[in-house]
C-alpha positions as a Markdown table, in Angstrom:
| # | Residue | x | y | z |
|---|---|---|---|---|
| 1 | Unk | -7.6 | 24.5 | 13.2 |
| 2 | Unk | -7.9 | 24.9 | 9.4 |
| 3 | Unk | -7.6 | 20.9 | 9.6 |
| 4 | Unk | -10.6 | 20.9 | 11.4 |
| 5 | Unk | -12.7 | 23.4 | 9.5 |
| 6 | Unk | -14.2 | 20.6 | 7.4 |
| 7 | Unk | -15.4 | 18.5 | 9.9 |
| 8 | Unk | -16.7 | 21.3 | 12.1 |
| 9 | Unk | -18.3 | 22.5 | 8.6 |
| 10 | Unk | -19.6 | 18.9 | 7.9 |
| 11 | Unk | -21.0 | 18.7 | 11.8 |
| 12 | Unk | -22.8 | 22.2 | 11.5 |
| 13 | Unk | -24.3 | 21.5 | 8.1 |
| 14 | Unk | -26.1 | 18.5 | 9.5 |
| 15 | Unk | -27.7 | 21.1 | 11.3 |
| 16 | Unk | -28.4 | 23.4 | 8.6 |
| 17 | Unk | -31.6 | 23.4 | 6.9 |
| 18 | Unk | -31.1 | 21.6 | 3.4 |
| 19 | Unk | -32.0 | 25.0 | 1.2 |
| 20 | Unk | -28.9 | 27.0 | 2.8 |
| 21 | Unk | -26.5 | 24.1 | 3.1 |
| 22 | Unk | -24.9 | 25.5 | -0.5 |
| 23 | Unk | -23.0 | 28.9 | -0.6 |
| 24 | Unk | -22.9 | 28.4 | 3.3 |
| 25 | Unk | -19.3 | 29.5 | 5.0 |
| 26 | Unk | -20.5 | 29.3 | 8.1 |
| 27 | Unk | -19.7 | 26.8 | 10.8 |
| 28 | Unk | -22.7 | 26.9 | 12.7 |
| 29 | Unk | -26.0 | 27.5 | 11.6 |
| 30 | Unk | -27.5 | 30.6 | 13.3 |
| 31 | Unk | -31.0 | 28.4 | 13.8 |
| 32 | Unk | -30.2 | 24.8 | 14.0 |
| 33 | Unk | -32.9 | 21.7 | 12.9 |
| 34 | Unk | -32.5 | 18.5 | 13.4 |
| 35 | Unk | -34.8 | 17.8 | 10.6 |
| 36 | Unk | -31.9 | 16.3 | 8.5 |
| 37 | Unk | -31.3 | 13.8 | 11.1 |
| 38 | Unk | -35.1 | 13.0 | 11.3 |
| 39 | Unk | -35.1 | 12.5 | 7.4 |
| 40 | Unk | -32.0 | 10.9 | 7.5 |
| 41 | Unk | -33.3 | 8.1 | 9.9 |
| 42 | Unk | -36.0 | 7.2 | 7.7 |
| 43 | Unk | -33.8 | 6.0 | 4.9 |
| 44 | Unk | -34.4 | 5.8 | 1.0 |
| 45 | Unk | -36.3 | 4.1 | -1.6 |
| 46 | Unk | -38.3 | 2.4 | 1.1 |
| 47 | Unk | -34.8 | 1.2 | 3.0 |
| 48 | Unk | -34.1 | 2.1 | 6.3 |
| 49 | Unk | -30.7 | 3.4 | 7.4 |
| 50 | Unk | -30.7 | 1.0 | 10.3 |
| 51 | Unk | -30.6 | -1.3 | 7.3 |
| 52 | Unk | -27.7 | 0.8 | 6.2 |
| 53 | Unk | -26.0 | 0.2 | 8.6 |
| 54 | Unk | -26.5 | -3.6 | 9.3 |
| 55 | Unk | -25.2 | -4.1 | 5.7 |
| 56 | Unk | -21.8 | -2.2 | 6.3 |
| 57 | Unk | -21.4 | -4.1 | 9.9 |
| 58 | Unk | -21.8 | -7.4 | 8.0 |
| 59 | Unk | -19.2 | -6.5 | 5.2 |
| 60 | Unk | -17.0 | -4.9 | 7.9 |
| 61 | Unk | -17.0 | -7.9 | 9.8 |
| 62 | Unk | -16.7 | -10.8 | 7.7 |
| 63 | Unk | -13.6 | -8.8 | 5.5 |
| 64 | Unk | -12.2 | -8.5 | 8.9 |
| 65 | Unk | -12.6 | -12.1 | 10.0 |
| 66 | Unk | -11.8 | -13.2 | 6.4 |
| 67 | Unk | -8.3 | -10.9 | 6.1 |
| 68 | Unk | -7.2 | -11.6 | 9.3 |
| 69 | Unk | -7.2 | -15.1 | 9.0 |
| 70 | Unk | -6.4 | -15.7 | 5.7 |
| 71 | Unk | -3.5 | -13.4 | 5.9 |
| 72 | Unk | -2.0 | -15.1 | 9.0 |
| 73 | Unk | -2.0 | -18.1 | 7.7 |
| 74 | Unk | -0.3 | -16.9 | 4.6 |
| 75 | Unk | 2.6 | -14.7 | 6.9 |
| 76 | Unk | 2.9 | -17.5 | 9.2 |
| 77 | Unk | 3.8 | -19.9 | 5.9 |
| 78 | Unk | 6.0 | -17.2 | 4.4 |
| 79 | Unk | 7.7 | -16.3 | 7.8 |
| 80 | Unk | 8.4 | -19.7 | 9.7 |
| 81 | Unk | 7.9 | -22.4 | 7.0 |
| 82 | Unk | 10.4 | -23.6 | 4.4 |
| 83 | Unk | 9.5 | -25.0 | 1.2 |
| 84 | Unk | 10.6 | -24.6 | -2.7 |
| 85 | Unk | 9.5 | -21.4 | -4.3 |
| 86 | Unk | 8.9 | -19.1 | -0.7 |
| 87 | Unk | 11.2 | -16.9 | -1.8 |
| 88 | Unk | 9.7 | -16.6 | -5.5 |
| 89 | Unk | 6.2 | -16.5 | -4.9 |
| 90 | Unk | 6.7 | -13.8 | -1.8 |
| 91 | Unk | 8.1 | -11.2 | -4.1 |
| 92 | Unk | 5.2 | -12.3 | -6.6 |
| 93 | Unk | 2.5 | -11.5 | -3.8 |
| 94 | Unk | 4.3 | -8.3 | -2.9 |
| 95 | Unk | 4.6 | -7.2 | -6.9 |
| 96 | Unk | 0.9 | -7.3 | -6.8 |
| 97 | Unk | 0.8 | -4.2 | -4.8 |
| 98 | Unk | 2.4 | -2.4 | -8.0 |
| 99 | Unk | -0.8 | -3.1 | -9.8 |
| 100 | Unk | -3.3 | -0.6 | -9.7 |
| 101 | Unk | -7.0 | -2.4 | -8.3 |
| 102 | Unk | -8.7 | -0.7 | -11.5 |
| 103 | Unk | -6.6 | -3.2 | -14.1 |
| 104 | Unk | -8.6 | -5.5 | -12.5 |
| 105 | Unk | -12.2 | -4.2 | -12.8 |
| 106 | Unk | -13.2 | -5.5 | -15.8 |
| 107 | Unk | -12.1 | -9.2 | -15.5 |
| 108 | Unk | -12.9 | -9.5 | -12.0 |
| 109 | Unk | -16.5 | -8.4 | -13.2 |
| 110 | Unk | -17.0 | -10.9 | -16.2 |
| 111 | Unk | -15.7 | -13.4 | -13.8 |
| 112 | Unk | -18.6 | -12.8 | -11.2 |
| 113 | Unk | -21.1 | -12.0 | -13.6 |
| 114 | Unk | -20.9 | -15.0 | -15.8 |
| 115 | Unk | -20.9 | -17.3 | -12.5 |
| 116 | Unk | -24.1 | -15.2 | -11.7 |
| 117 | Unk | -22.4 | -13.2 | -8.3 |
| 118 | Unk | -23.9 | -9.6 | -9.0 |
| 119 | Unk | -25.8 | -8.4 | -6.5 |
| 120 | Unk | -24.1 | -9.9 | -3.9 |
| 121 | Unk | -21.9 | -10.0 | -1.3 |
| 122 | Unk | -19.4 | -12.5 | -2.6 |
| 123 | Unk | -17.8 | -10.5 | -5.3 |
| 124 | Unk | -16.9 | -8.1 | -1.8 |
| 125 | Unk | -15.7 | -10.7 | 0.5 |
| 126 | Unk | -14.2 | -13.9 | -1.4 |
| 127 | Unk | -10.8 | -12.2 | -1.9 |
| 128 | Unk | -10.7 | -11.7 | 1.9 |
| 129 | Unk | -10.6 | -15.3 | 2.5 |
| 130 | Unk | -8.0 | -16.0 | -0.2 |
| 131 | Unk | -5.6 | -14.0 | 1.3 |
| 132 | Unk | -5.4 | -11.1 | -1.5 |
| 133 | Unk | -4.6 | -8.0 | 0.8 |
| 134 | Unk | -0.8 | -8.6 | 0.1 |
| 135 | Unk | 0.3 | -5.5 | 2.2 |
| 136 | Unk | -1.6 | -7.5 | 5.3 |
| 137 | Unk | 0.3 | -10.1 | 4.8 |
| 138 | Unk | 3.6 | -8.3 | 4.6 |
| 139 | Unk | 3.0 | -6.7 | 7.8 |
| 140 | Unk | 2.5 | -9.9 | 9.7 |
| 141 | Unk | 5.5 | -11.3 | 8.1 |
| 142 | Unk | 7.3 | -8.6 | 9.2 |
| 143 | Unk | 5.9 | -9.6 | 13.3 |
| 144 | Unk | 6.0 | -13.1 | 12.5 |
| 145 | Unk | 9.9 | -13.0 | 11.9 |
| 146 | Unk | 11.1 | -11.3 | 14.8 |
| 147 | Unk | 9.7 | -13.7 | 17.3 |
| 148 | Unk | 12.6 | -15.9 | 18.2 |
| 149 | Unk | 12.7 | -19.7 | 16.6 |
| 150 | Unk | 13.5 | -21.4 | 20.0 |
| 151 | Unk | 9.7 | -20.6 | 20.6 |
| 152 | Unk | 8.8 | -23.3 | 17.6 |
| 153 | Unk | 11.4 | -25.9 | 18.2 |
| 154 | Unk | 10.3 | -25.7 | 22.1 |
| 155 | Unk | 7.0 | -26.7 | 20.8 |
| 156 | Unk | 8.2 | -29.1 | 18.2 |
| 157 | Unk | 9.8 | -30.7 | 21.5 |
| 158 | Unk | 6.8 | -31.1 | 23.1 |
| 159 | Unk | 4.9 | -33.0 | 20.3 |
| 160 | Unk | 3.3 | -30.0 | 18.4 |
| 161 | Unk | 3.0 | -29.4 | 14.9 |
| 162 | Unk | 2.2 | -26.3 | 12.7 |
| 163 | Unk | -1.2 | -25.8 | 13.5 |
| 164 | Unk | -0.6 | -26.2 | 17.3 |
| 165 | Unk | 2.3 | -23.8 | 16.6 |
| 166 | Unk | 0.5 | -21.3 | 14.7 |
| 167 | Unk | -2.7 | -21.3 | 17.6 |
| 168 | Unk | -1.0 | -21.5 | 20.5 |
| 169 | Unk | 2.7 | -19.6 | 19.8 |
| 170 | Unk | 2.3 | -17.6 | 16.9 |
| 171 | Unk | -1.1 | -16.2 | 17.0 |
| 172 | Unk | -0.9 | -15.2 | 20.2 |
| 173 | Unk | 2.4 | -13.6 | 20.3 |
| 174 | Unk | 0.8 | -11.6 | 16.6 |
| 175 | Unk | -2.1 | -9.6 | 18.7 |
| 176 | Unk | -1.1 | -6.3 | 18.0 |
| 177 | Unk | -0.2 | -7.2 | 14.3 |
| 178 | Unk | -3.4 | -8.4 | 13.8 |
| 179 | Unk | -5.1 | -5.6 | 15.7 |
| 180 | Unk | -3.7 | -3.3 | 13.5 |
| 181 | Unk | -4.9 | -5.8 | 10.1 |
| 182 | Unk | -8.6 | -5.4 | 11.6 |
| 183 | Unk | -8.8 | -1.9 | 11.9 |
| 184 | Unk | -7.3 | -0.9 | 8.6 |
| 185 | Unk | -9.9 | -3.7 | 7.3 |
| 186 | Unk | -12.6 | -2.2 | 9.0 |
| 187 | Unk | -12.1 | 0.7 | 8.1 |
| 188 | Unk | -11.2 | 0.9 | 4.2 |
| 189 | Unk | -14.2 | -2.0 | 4.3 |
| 190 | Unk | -16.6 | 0.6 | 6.0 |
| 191 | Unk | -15.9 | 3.2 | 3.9 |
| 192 | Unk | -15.6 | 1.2 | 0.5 |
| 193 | Unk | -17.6 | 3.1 | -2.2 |
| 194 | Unk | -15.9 | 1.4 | -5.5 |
| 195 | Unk | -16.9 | -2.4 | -4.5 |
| 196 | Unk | -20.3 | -2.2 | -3.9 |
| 197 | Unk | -21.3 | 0.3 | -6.9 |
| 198 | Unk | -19.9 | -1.8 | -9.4 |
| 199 | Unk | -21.8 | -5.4 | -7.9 |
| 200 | Unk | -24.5 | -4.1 | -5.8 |
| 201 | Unk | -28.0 | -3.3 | -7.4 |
| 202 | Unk | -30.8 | -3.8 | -4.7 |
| 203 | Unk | -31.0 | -0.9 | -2.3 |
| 204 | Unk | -32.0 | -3.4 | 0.3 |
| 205 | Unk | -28.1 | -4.5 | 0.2 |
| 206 | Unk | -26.5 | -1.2 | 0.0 |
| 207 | Unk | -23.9 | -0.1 | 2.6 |
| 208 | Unk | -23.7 | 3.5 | 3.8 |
| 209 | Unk | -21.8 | 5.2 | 1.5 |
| 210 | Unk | -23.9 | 3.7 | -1.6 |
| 211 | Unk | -26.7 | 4.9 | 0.6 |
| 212 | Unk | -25.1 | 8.2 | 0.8 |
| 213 | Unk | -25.1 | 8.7 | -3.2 |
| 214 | Unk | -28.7 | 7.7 | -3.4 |
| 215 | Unk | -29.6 | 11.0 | -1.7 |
| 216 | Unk | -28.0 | 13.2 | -4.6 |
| 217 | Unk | -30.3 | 12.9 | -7.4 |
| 218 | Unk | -29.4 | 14.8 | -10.5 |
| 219 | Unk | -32.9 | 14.7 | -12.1 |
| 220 | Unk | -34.6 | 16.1 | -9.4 |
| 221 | Unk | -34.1 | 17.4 | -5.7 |
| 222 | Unk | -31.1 | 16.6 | -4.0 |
| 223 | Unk | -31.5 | 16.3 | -0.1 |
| 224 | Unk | -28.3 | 17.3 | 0.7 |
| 225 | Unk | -29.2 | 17.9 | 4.6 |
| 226 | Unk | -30.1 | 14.4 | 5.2 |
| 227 | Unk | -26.7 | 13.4 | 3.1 |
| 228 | Unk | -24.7 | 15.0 | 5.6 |
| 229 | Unk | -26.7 | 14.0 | 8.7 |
| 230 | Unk | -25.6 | 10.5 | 7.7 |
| 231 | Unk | -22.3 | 11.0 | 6.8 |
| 232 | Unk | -22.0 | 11.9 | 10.7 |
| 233 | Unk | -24.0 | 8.7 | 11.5 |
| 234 | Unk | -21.9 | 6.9 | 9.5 |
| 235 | Unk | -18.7 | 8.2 | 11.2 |
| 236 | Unk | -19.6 | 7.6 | 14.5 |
| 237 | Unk | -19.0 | 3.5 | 14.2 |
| 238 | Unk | -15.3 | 4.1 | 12.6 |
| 239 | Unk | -14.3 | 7.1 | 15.2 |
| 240 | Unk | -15.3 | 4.6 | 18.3 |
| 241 | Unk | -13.8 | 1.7 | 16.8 |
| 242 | Unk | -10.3 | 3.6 | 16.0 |
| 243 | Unk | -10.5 | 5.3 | 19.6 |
| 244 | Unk | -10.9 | 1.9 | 21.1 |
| 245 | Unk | -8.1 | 0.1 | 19.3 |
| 246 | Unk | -5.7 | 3.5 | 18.8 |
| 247 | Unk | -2.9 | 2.0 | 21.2 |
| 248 | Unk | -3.3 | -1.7 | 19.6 |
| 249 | Unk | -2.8 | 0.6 | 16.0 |
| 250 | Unk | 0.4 | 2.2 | 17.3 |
| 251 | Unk | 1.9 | -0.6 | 18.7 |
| 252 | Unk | 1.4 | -2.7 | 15.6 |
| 253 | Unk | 2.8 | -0.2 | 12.9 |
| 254 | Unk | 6.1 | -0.1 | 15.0 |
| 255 | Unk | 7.0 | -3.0 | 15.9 |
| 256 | Unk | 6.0 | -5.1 | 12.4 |
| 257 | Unk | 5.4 | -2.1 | 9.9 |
| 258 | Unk | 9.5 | -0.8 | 10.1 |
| 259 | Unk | 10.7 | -3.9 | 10.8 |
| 260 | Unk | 12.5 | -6.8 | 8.0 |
């Protein structure tokens, strides 16, 4: 229960009226509005949050189409092919989870900046078809090499060759490892607040939680009704997509996530 206390908080704020949101202790407000909903609906700066929202889906769903293909590709070279260097440049990919994503800030900026990237989405999304998430493609590695090699040389038999393979046998067999990539990707993607402060500029690109920020303005009011209204908008998407794929999540952490 005390677990829950701050989402039951968050879910009876959104129903508080904005004044008494601060100092409040309560769960439930003892005369609930939906006039933080109605404001939140309308948006900010002129935007929308259907808007909002449409920018977070297309993020969400390009770095999920983007990581999970570019990291198959990458497990399936690491985990079935042999060539000079595999062993060398897996452990390099794997170091790169040592090093922490803010090293990286600054150059990665300079980079898109002088190339004239700010304010887009490319800055967000190139790395996800480059095959950069290095712990998704240690986890499919992980799948990839405890599906037997008979499979491959049975194909190899019949005239196949690695891209036949890695459609038709490995892919296939990889479904709950991949299932697993896209819902971690959708969800730290969703929920990404870092990314788009630092490149996005226009409010008419903003995801939700850049939206979110927008409604906390030090210089004058803060609507902090509306902020939490859509914080629970915004977690509605992400709880229906984890309680659809929940088994898929399961299944893939334990039989590729423990496994080497």
């Amino acid at each position: 229960m005390v677990l829950l206390y701050p989402v039951a908080w968050t879910f009876g704020a959104s129903f508080t009226p904005s004044n008494d949101i601060v100092g409040n202790v309560a769960v439930f407000p003892a005369e609930p509005t939906g006039a933080n909903y109605a404001r939140a609906v309308e948006g900010i700066a002129g935007v929308s949050v259907w808007t909002f929202f449409r920018n977070s889906l297309v993020l969400a769903g390009l770095a999920v189409v983007g990581t999970v293909v570019s990291s198959a590709m990458a497990a399936y070279a690491f985990g079935r092919l042999r060539f000079r260097g595999r062993g060398v440049m897996f452990a390099m990919m794997i170091g790169t989870l040592l090093l922490p994503f803010h090293v990286m800030i600054i150059p990665q900026y300079v980079i898109f900046q002088r190339t004239g990237l700010i304010d887009t989405y490319v800055p967000l999304l190139i790395g996800r078809f480059l095959a950069t998430e290095a712990f998704f493609v240690f986890l499919i590695v992980q799948f990839v090499r405890t599906l037997p090699r008979e499979l491959d040389e049975a194909a190899e038999l019949d005239g196949c060759g690695h891209l036949r393979i890695f459609w038709h046998v490995v892919l296939p067999l990889a479904r709950p490892a991949l299932i697993t990539v896209s819902i971690f990707t959708f969800i730290w993607t969703w929920n990404d607040f870092l990314g788009p402060l630092l490149y996005l500029s226009s409010p008419e690109s903003y995801p939700l939680p850049i939206a979110l920020r927008a409604f906390i303005d030090q210089t004058t009011a803060s609507d902090y009704g509306a902020m939490i209204a859509m914080s629970m908008l915004a977690l509605v998407p992400v709880l229906l997509f984890f309680l659809a794929f929940q088994r898929y999540l399961v299944d893939g952490v334990a039989t590729s996530g423990v496994k080497g």
